[in-house]
C-alpha positions as CSV (number, residue, x, y, z in Angstrom):
1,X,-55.5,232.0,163.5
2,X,-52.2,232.9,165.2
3,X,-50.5,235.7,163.8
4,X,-47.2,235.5,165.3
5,X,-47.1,238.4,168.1
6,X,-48.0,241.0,165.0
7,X,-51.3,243.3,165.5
8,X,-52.9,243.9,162.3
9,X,-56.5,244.6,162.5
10,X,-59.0,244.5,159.9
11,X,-60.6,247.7,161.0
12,X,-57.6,249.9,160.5
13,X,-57.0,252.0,157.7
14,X,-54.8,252.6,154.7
15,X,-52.8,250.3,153.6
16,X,-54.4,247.4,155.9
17,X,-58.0,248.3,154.3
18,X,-56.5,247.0,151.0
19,X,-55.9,243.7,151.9
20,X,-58.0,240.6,152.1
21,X,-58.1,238.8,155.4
22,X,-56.0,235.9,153.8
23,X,-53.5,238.8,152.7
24,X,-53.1,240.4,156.3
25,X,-52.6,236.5,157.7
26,X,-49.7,236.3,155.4
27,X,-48.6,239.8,156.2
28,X,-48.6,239.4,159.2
29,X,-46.1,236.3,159.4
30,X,-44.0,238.0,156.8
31,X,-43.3,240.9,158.9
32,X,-42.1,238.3,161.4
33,X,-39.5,237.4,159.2
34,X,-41.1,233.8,158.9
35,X,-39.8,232.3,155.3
36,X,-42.8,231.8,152.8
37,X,-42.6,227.8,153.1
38,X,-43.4,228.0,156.8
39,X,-45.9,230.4,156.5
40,X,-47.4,228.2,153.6
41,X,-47.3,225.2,156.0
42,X,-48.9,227.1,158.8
43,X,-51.8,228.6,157.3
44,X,-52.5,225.6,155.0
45,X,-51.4,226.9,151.9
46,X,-49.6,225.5,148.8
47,X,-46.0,227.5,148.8
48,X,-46.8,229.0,145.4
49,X,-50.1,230.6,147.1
50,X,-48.0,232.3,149.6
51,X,-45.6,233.8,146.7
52,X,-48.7,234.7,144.6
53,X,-50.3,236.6,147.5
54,X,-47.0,238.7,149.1
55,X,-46.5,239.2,145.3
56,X,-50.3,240.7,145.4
57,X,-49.8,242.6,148.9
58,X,-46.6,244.4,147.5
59,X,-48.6,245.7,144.5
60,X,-51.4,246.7,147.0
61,X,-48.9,248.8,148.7
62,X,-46.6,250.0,146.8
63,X,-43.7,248.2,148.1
64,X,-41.0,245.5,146.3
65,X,-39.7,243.5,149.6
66,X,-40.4,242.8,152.8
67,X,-38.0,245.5,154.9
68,X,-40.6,248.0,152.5
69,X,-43.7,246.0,154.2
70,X,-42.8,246.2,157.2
71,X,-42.8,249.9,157.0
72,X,-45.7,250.8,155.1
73,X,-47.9,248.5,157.6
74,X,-46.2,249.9,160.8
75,X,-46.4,253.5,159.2
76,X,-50.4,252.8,158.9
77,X,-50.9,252.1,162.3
């Protein structure tokens, strides 16, 4: 699975450790800045799926948007 340039591995700790390896996939690309549709489309996904899971990894970590993600995962590395 190609994850856009974007090292998140599932043996790091914190914040990574509380997501599933479908959540880090879609992490990943969000942090990329690719839109939800595309990331949908490239991992297979319905759209929705992709809402219902960044929805899932902001809960996880305590975040409410993207910019917020991108600091909390780079912050756990």
């Amino acid at each position: 699975m190609r994850q856009h340039g974007t090292s998140l591995q599932a043996g790091g700790s914190g914040a990574m450790q509380r997501l599933t390896p479908a959540e880090r996939a879609v992490a990943a690309m969000a942090m990329q800045g690719t839109p939800y549709k595309l990331i949908a489309r490239s991992l297979d996904k319905s759209p929705a799926t992709v809402r219902n899971q960044l929805h899932m990894i902001y809960q996880k970590l305590g975040v409410s948007n993207r910019t917020a993600l991108i600091f909390a995962l780079h912050a756990d590395a």
